[in-house]
C-alpha positions in Angstrom: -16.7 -4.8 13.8 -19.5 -1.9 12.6 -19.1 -1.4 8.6 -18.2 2.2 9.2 -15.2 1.9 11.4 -14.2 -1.1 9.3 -14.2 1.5 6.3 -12.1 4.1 8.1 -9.4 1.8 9.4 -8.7 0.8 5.5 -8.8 4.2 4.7 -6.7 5.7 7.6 -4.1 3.4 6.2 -3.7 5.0 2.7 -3.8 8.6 5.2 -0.7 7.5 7.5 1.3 5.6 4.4 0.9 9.3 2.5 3.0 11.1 5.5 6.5 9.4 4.4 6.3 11.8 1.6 8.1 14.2 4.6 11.1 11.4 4.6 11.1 8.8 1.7 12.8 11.2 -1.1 15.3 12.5 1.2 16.4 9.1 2.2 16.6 7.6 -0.9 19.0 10.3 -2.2 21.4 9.2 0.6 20.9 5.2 0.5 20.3 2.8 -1.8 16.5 1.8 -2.3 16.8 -2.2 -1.6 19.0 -0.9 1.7 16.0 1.0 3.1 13.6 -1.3 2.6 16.3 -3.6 4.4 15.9 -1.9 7.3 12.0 -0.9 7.4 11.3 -4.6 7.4 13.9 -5.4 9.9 12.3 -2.4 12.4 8.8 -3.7 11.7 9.6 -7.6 12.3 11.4 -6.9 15.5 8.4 -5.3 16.9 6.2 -7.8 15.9 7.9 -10.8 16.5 6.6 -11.5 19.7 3.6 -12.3 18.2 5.1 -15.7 16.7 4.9 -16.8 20.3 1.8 -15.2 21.2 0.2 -17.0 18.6 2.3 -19.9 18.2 -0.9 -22.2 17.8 -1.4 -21.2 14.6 1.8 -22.9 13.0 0.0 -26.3 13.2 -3.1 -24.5 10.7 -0.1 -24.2 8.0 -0.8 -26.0 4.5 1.6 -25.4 1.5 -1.3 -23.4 -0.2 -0.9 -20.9 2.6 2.4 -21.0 2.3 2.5 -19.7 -1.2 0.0 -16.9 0.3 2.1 -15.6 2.8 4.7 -15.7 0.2 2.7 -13.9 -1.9 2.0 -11.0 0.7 5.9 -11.2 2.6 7.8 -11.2 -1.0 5.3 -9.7 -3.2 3.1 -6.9 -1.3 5.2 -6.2 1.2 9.3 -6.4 -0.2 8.3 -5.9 -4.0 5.6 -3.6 -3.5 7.3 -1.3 -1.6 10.7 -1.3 -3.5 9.3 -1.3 -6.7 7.2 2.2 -5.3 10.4 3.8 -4.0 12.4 2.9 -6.9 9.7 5.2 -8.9 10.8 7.7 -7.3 14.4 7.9 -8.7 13.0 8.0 -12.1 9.6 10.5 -12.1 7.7 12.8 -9.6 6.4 11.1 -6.5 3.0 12.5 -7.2 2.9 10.5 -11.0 4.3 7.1 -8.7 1.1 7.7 -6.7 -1.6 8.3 -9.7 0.1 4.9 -11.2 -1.5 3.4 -7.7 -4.6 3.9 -9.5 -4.4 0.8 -11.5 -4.5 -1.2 -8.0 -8.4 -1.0 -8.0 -8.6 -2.2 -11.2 -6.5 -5.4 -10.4 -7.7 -5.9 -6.8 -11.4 -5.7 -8.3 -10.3 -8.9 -11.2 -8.6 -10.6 -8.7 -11.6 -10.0 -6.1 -13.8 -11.5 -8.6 -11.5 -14.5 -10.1 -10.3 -15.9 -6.6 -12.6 -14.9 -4.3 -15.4 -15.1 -6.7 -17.1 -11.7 -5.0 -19.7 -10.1 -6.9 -20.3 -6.6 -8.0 -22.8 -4.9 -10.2 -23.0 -2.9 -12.5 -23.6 0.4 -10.1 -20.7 -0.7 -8.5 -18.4 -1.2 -11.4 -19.6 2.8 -12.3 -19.4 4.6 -9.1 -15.5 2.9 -8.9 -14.6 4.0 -12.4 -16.1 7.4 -11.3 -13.8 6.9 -8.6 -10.9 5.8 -10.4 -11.1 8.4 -13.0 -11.9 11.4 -10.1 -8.2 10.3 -8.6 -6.5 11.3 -11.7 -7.9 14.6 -11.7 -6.9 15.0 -7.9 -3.6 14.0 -8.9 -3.1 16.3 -12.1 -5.8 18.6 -12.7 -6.1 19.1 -16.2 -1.4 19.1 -16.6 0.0 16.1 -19.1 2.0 14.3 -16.3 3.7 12.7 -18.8 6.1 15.5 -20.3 9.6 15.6 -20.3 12.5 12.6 -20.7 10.0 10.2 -21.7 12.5 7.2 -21.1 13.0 7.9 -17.6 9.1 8.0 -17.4 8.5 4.7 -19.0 10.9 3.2 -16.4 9.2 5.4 -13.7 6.4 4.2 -14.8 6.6 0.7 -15.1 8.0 0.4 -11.5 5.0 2.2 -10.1 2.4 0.1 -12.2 4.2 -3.0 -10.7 3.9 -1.6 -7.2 0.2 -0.8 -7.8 0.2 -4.8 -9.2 2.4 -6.3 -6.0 0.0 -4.2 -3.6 -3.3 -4.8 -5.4 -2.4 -8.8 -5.4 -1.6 -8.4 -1.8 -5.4 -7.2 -1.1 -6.6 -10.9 -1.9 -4.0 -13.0 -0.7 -4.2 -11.2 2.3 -8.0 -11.5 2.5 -7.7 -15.3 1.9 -5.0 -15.5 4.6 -7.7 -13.3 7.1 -10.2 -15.9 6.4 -8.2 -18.9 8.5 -5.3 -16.8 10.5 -5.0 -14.0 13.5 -4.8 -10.7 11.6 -1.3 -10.3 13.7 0.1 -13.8 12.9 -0.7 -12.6 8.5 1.1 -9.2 9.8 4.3 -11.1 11.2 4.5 -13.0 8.7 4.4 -10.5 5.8 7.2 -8.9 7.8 9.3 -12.1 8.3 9.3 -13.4 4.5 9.7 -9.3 3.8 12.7 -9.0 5.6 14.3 -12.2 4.4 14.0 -11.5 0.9 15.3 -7.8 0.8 18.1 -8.6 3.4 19.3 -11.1 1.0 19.1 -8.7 -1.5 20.7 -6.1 -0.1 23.7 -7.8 0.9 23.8 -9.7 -2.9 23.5 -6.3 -4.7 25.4 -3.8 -1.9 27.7 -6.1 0.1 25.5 -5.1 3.7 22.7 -2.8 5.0 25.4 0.2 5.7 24.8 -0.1 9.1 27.3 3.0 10.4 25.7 5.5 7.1 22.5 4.7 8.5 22.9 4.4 12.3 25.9 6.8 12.5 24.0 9.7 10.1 20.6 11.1 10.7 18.7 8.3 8.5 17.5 6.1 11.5 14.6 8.8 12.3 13.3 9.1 9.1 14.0 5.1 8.5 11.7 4.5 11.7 9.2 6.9 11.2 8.8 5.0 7.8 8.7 1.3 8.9 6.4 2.1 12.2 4.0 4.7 11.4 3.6 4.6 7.2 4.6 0.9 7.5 3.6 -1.6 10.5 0.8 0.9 12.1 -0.8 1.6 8.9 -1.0 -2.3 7.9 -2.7 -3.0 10.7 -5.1 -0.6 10.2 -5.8 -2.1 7.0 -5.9 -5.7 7.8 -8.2 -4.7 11.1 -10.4 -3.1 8.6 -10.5 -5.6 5.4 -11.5 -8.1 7.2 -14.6 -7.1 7.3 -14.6 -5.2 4.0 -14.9 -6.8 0.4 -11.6 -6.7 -1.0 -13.4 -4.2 -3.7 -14.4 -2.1 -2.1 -11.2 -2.0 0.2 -9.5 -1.1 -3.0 -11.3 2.1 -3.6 -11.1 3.1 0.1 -7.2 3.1 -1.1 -8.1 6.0 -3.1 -7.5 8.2 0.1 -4.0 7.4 -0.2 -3.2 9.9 -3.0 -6.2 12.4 -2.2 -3.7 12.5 1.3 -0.5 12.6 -0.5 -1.8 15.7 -2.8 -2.6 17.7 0.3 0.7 17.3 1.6 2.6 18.1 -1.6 0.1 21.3 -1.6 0.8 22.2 2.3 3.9 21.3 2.9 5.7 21.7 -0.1 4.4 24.2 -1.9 2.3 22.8 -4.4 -1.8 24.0 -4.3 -4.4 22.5 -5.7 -7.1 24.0 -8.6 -10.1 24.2 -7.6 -10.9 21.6 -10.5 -9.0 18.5 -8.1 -10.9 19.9 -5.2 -14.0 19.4 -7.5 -12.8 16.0 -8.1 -12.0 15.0 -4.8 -15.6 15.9 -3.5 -17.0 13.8 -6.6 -14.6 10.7 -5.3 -15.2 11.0 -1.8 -19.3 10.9 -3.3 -18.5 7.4 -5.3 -17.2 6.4 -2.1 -20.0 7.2 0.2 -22.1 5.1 -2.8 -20.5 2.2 -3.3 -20.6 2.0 0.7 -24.1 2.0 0.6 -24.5 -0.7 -1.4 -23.1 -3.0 1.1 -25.2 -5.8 3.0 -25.9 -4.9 6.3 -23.9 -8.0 7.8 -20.3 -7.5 6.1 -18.5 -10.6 8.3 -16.7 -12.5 6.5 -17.5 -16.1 5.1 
C-alpha cells in the first residue's frame, strides 16, 4: 500500500471516531456506560463474524502468546479503552476526555520502542512533541481546563488517561498481531473478546443489556451509528493503514482525532475556535507532514 494512503486511512479513523460526539453524551445520560458498550460490541461482532469462517485457516497459526495479544487488544483497547473514555464523560467535558488522549503518543511511542524495538531520532522525537504540545492548544487555547470541582476532574481525569493508556497499548499489540494474522481475522477478534468481557459485565453490575429501554426507545440509532461508523468502519481504517505505518508515527496521525472533535464542538455546538488553536492546528498538521517525511521509502512491514 503507497505511504500516503496508508497515512490517511489511520488518520480518517481518529476523523470518523470524532463524529459520535453527535450521540455518545446523549446516550450515556439515558443508559448505563458498561450497557452501551454492551451493545456496540455486540453490533460490531455480528457484522464481522463471518469472517471467522472466511478465514478460518488462521485458528491453526494460534500460540498462547497471541493469545495474550488479542487479549490485550479485545479486553484492553477495545472493552477498557472505550469504557474507560465514555465513563470520562460523566465526570468532565468531553473536550478535556479528548486532550487526555494526548498522552497515547507518548505511551504508543515507549511501547513502539521497548517491544517492537522501532527507532526514532531525535528530529522525530521533536517534531512529535511539537505535535503533542500543538494538540493542547487546539484543544484549549490559552483557558485552564482544569477549573471547577477539582474531585470530579481527578476522576475524569484518570479514566481518560487510562483510555489514552488501553488505546495507546492496543497500537502495538495490534501491530504485533498484523505482523502474522489477516487484518480482519485481528478485527473479529478484538470484537469477540470485546463483547465477552463487557456482556459479562453488564449483566454482573446491571442484571442485563436493557434490551426493551434500548430497542423499544430511540437509543438503537445513535447505539448503531456508534458501533458501525465511529467503531467497526473506523478500525478498519486504522488497522488497513498501520500496517504499513510505524506504530509511531501512527500515534501522531491520532492527533486528527481531537483537531476533528474541536471542529465539531465549534460547528455544531456552538463552541468557535481562537485564532490561536487555528494557529496551532496549522503548526501540528506541519510536524505531521515532517515526521512523514522522514519515513523510508519502502514502509512494508518486517
Amino acid at each position: 500500500m503507497n505511504s500516503t494512503l496508508a497515512c490517511f486511512l489511520v488518520a480518517l479513523c481518529g476523523i470518523l471516531r470524532s463524529t459520535d460526539l453527535y450521540f455518545r453524551n446523549p446516550v450515556i445520560a439515558s443508559l448505563p456506560v458498561i450497557v452501551l458498550i454492551s451493545w456496540e460490541h455486540l453490533i460490531n461482532l455480528a457484522l464481522i463474524s463471518p469472517v471467522f469462517w472466511i478465514k478460518r485457516r488462521q485458528f491453526s497459526l494460534l500460540v498462547v502468546r497471541d493469545l495474550f495479544y488479542f487479549l490485550m487488544v479485545g479486553f484492553g483497547a477495545s472493552a477498557l479503552g472505550i469504557l474507560c473514555f465514555t465513563e470520562a464523560f460523566r465526570y468532565i467535558n468531553p473536550a478535556l476526555a479528548v486532550l487526555m488522549q494526548k498522552l497515547q503518543p507518548v505511551m504508543t511511542i515507549t511501547l513502539g520502542v521497548v517491544l517492537l524495538r522501532e527507532k526514532v531520532n531525535r528530529n522525530f522525537a521533536a517534531w512529535a512533541a511539537l505535535a503533542i504540545i500543538c494538540s493542547y492548544f487546539v484543544s484549549f487555547g490559552l483557558t485552564d481546563p482544569f477549573t471547577g470541582e477539582w474531585k470530579k476532574s481527578a476522576i475524569g481525569a484518570g479514566f481518560a488517561v487510562a483510555a489514552a493508556f488501553f488505546w495507546g497499548s492496543g497500537t502495538i499489540w495490534g501491530k504485533i498481531l498484523l505482523k502474522k494474522y489477516d487484518q480482519s481475522f485481528v478485527l473479529a477478534g478484538r470484537f469477540l473478546l470485546g463483547s465477552v468481557f463487557t456482556v459479562a459485565l453488564a449483566f454482573a453490575v446491571h442484571g442485563g443489556l436493557k434490551a426493551d429501554q434500548v430497542i423499544g426507545g430511540n437509543l438503537f440509532k445513535s447505539i448503531f451509528y456508534m458501533a458501525v461508523i465511529s467503531g467497526i468502519l473506523a478500525t478498519s481504517f486504522f488497522y488497513a493503514g498501520l500496517k504499513w505505518v510505524k506504530a509511531s508515527l501512527a500515534s501522531v496521525l491520532e492527533l486528527f482525532f481531537p483537531v476533528s472533535s474541536v471542529l465539531i464542538m465549534w460547528l455544531s455546538f456552538g463552541r468557535p475556535i481562537t485564532v490561536l488553536q487555528i494557529f496551532a492546528a496549522l503548526i501540528m498538521f506541519y510536524a505531521v507532514f515532517n515526521i512523514n517525511q522522514q519515513l523510508e521509502p519502502d514502509n512494508e512491514p518486517d
